[in-house]
N, C-alpha and C positions, 0 to 999 in steps of 0.2 A: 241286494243285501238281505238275509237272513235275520226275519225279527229273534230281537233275543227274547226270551222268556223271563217273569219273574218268579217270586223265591218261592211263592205256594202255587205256582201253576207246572203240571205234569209237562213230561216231555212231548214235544209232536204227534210221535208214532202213537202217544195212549191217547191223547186230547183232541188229534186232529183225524190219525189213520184210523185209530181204535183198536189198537194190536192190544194183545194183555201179556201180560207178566206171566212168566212161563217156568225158566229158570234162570242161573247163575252158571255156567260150568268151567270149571277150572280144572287145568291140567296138574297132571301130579306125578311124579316117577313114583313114588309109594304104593304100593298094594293096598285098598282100605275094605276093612269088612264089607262080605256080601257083595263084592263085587259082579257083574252081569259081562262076559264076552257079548260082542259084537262082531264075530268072524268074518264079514263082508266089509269090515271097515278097518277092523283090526286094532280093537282099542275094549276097553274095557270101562265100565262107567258105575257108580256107585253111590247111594245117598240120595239120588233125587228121591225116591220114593219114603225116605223117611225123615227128611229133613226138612221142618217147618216154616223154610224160608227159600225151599227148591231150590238149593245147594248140590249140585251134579259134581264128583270129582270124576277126571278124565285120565285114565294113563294108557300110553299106547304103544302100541308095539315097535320095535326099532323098524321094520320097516313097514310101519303103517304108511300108505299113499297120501295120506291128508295135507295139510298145508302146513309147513313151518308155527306161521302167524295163530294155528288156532291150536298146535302141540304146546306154544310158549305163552300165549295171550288170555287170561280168563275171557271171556264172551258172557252177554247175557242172551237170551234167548225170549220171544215173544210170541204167542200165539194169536195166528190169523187166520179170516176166514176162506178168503183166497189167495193161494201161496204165489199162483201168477201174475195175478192184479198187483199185489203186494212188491215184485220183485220188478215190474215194469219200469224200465227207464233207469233201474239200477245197475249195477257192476258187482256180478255174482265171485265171489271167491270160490272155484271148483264149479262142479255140476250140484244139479239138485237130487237130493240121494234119499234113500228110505230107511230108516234105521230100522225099522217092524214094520210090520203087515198095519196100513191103514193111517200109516205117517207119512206125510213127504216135507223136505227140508233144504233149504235156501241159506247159505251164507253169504253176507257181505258184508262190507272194511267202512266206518263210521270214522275218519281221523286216524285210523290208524288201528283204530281193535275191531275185532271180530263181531258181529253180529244175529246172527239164528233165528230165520223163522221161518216158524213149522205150523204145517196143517194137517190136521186131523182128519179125514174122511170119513164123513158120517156111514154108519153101518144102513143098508138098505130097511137090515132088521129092526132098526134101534125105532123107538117107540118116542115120539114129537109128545112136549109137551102138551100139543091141543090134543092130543090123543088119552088123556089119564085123565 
């Protein structure tokens, strides 16, 4: 049986995995400013980047390949350090896919909604904290 949680205690994946809050993305038939194409995926995405609460809207192409579940479901999405560790022992919705250069990304189904988590790979270049 699965402990429940209480009312000021985070969810598992932040308190126990230590994933973090990423974003929100929700689907939308609407066009919304400044939108970004994603031509390998076929969907278009908008907001994360200026929405102070990482707010993604999603709209996608009539025949984008994606899943039903995540064209009609908002999902939230969380960032992890390892995207494999992370997905082990679970049940992926799709493959795991790259939306940019230095992202890779995991979905799966919590009860029925969508889930998102994505890793980052660190740039060879990129400069460690103990380094500054």
């Amino acid at each position: 049986m699965q402990q429940k949680r209480k009312d000021h205690e985070p969810p598992s994946a932040i308190a126990k995995n230590g994933w973090r809050y990423h974003h929100l993305g929700i689907p939308t038939s609407t066009p919304h400013p400044n939108e970004r194409y994603i031509p390998h995926l076929q969907f278009h995405v908008s907001g994360f980047d200026t929405s102070p609460y990482g707010v993604e809207w999603m709209r996608f192409d009539p025949d984008c390949p994606i899943s039903e579940l995540i064209k009609t479901v908002p999902h939230i999405a969380f960032e992890v350090d390892d995207l494999d560790a992370a997905i082990a022992g679970l049940t992926l919705l799709g493959e795991i896919s790259s939306p940019s250069d230095g992202v890779r990304t995991a979905m799966i189904i919590d009860d029925g909604a969508p889930v998102e988590l994505i890793e980052f790979r660190k740039s060879k270049n990129s400069i460690s904290s103990n380094e500054l």
